[in-house]
VMD Tcl script that draws the C-alpha trace (Angstrom):
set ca {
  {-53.23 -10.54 84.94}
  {-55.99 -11.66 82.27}
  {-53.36 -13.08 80.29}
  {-54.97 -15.21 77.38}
  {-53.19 -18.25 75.32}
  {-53.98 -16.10 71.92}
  {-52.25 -12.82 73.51}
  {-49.42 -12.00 71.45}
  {-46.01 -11.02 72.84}
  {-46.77 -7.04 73.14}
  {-50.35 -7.55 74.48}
  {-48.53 -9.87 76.90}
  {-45.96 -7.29 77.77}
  {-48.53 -4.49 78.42}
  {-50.45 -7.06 80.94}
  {-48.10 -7.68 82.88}
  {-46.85 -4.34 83.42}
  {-50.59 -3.09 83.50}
  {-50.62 -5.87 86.83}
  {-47.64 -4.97 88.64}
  {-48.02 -0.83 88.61}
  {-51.62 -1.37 89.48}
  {-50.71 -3.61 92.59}
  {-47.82 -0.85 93.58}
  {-44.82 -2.25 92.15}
  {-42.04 0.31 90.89}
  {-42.77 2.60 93.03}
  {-39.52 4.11 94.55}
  {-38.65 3.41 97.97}
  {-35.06 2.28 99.47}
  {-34.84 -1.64 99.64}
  {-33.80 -3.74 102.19}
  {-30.34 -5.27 102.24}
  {-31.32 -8.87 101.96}
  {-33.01 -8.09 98.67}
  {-29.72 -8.70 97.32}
  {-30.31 -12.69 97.63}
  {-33.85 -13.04 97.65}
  {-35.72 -14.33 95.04}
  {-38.05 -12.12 92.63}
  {-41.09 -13.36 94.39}
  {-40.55 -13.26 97.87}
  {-39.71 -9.18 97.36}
  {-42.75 -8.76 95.32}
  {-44.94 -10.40 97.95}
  {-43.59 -7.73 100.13}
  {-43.84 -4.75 98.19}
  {-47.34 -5.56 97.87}
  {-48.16 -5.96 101.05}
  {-46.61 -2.65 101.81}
  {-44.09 -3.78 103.82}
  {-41.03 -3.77 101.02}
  {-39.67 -0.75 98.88}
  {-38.17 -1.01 95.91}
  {-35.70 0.96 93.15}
  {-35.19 0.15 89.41}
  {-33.09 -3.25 90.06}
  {-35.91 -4.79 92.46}
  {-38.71 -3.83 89.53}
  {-36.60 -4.94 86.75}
  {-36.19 -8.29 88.68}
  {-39.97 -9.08 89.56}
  {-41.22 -7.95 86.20}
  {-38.41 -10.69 84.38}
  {-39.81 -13.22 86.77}
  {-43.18 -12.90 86.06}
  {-42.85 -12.13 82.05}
  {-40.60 -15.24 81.89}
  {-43.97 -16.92 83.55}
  {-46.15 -15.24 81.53}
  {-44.57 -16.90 78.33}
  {-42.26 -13.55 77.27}
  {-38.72 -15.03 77.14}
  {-36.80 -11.94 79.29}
  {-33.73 -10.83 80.82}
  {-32.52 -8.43 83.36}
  {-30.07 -5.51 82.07}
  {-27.94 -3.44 84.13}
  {-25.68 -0.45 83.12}
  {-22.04 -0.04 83.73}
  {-19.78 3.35 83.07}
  {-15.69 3.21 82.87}
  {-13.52 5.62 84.52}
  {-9.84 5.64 85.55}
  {-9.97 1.84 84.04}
  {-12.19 0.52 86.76}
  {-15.75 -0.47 86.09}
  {-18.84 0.64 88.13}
  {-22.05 0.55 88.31}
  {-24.47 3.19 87.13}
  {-27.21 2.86 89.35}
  {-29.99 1.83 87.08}
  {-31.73 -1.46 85.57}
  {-34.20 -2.47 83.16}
  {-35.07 -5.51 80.82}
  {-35.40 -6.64 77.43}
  {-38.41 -8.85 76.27}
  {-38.29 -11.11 73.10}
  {-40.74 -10.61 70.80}
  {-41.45 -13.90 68.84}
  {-43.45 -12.58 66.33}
  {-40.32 -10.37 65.22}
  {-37.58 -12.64 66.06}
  {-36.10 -9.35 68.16}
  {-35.36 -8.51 71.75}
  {-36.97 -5.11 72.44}
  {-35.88 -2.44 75.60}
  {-38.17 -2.18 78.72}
  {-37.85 -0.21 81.45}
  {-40.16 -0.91 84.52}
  {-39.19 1.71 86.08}
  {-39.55 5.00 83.36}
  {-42.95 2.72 81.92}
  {-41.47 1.68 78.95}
  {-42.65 -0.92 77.50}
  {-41.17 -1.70 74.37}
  {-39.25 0.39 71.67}
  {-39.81 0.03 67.67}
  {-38.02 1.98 64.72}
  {-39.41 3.44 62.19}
  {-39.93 0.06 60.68}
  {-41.63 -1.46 63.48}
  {-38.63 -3.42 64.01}
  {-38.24 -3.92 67.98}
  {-35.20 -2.13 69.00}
  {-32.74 -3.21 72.06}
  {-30.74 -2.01 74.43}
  {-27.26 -2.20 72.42}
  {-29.71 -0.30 69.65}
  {-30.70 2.50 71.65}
  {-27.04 3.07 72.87}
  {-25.62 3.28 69.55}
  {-28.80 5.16 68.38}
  {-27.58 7.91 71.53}
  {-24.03 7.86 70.43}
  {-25.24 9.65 67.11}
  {-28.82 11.63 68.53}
  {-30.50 9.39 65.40}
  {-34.24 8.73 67.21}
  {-36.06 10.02 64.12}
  {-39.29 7.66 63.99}
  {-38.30 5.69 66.80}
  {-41.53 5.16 69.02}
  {-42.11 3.29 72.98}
  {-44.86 2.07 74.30}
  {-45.86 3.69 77.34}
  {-48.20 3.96 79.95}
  {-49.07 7.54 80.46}
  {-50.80 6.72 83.85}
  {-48.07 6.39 85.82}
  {-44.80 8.46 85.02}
  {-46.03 10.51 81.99}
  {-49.16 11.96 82.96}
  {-47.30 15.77 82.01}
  {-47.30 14.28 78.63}
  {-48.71 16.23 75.92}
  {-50.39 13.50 74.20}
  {-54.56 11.54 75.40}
  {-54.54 7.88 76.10}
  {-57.53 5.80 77.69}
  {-57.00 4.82 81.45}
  {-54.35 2.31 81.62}
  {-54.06 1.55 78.23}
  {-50.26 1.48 76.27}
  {-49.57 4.18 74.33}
  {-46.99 4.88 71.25}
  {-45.17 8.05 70.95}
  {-41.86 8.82 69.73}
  {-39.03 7.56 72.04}
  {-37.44 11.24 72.11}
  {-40.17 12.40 74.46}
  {-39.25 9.63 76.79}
  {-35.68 8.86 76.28}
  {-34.10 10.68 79.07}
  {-32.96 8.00 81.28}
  {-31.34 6.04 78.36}
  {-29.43 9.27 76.91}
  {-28.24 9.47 80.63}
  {-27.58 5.62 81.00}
  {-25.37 5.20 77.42}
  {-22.55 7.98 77.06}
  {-19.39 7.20 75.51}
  {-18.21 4.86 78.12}
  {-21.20 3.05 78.55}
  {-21.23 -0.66 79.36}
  {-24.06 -2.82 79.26}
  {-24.41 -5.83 81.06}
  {-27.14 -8.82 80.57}
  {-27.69 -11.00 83.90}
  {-28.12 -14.41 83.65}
  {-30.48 -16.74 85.60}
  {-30.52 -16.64 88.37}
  {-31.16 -13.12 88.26}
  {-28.74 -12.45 91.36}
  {-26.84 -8.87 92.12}
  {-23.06 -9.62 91.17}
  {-20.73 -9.56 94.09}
  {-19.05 -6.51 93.86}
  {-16.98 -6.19 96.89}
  {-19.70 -7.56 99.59}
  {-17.70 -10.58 100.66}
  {-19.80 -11.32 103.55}
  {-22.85 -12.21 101.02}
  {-21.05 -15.40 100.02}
  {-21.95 -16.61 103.39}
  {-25.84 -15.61 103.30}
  {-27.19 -18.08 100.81}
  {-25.22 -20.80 98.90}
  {-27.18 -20.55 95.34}
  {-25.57 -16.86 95.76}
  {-22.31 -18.12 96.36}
  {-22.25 -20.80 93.75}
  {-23.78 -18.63 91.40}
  {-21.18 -15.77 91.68}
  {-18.33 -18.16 91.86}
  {-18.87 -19.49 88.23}
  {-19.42 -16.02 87.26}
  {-15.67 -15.06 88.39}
  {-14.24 -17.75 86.76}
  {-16.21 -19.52 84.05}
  {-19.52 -17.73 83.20}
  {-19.04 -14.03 82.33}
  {-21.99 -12.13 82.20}
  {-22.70 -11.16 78.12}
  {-22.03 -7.49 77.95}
  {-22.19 -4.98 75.16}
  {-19.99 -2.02 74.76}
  {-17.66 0.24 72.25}
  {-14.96 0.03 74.41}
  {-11.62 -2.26 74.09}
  {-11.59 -4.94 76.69}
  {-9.03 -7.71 77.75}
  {-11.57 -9.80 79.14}
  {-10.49 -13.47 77.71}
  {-7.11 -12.24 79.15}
  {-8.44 -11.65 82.76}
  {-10.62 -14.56 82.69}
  {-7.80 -16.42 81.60}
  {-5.84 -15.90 84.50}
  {-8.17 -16.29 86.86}
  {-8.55 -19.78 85.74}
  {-4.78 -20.12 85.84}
  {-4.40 -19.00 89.69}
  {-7.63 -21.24 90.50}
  {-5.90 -24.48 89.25}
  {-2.43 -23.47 90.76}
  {-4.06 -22.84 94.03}
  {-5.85 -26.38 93.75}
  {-2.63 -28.38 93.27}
  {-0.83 -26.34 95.59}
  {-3.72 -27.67 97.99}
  {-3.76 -31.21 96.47}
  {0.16 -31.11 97.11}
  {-0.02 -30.04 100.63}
  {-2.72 -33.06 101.88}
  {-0.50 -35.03 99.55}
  {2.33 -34.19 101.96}
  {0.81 -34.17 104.85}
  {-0.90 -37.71 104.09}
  {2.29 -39.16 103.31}
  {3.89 -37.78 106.37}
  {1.46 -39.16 108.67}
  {1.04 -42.63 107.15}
  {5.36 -42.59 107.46}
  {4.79 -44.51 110.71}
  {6.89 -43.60 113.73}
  {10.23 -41.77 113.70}
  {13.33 -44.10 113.13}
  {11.05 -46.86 111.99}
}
mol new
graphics top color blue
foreach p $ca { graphics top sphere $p radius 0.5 }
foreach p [lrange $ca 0 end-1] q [lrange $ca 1 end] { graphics top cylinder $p $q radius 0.2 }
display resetview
């Protein structure tokens, strides 16, 4: 990727990227099933070889795997929307990079070639940033870094081949006025960088990091998630830690039983 030890975090970000589009990743294509359990660099061998296809969650994965290995501390963002008081997923994922040199997590989307967000500062901006900046349509000298050679070419602006570009985040901010409405949730995937559950059962029984993983998740590890809405989550995690422990002594209490009953000796003894 040409990545050098004096690169700073940006330079590092743009390399990366730079690497990954030029070798075909993020390019749409419908993924296979088991993507759901493999690991970042098993589906990137495959999409470069040309025999894998990938959406926004499979780029957003294999670009936090190899940032994180590239030195850029980053994490794997999903969105969520509420209706009728359930949760469900949007459909679309991204990242966030930190950015030592600012002390600030900054938005990246593989997927749109975004690669980085500032105000008007120069501040780095995130995710939970840019959602309350679309509650209020305030983007006024907010800028991204882009690469124009991939999904802006229609832009009205010249950059040099394959070179990041800034221009203000309003000519590029479609997807995230889409992704954070009113009801937005956002949701920040911890390592490993596995798909929640939701509903598949049957995955428990495909790989047991996956099953381990999404156990704690249900019970002890909540994802971090950032949202105006209310939410009674301490409530619901509490209990689901309440039913767990009643269901283990009711289980302790049965072999209990059943230990004792058998080690009784013979009837009328």
């Amino acid at each position: 990727m040409g990545i050098e030890a004096s690169d700073d975090t940006v330079t590092r970000m743009g390399k990366v990227f730079r690497y990954l589009k030029s070798v075909g990743i993020a390019s749409a294509g419908v993924p296979r099933d088991d993507y759901r359990w493999m690991d970042p660099y098993a589906i990137f061998k495959e999409i470069k070889a040309g025999t894998g296809h990938g959406w926004c969650t499979q780029n957003a994965q294999i670009f936090v795997f190899f940032a994180n290995r590239a030195g850029i501390p980053t994490r794997f963002v999903f969105g969520c929307n509420s209706q009728d008081n359930m949760v469900y997923y949007t459909g679309h994922s991204w990242a966030e990079c930190y950015v030592r040199e600012k002390a600030r997590w900054t938005y990246v989307d593989v997927t749109m070639s975004i690669i980085g967000v500032s105000d008007r500062n120069g501040v780095p901006v995130n995710s939970a940033d840019i959602y309350q900046m679309c509650q209020h349509d305030t983007f006024d000298g907010v800028t991204a870094n882009i690469f124009k050679d991939w999904d802006w070419k229609d832009l009205p602006v010249t950059a040099k081949p394959k070179t990041p570009l800034s221009v203000p985040f309003a000519l590029v901010n479609r997807m995230a006025k889409e992704e954070f409405n009113t009801e937005a949730i956002i949701k920040y995937r911890c390592a490993p960088h596995m798909e929640d559950l939701r509903g598949i059962y049957s995955m428990m029984l495909k790989d047991p990091l996956f099953a381990w993983t999404n156990f704690k998740r249900y019970l002890f590890e909540p994802p971090l998630a950032y949202s105006n809405l209310q939410t009674n989550g301490a409530h619901v995690y509490w209990v689901r830690r309440s039913l767990f422990l009643a269901l283990c002594a009711s289980l302790l209490l049965i072999l209990g039983a059943l230990f004792c009953r058998k080690g009784g000796g013979p009837e009328g003894g």
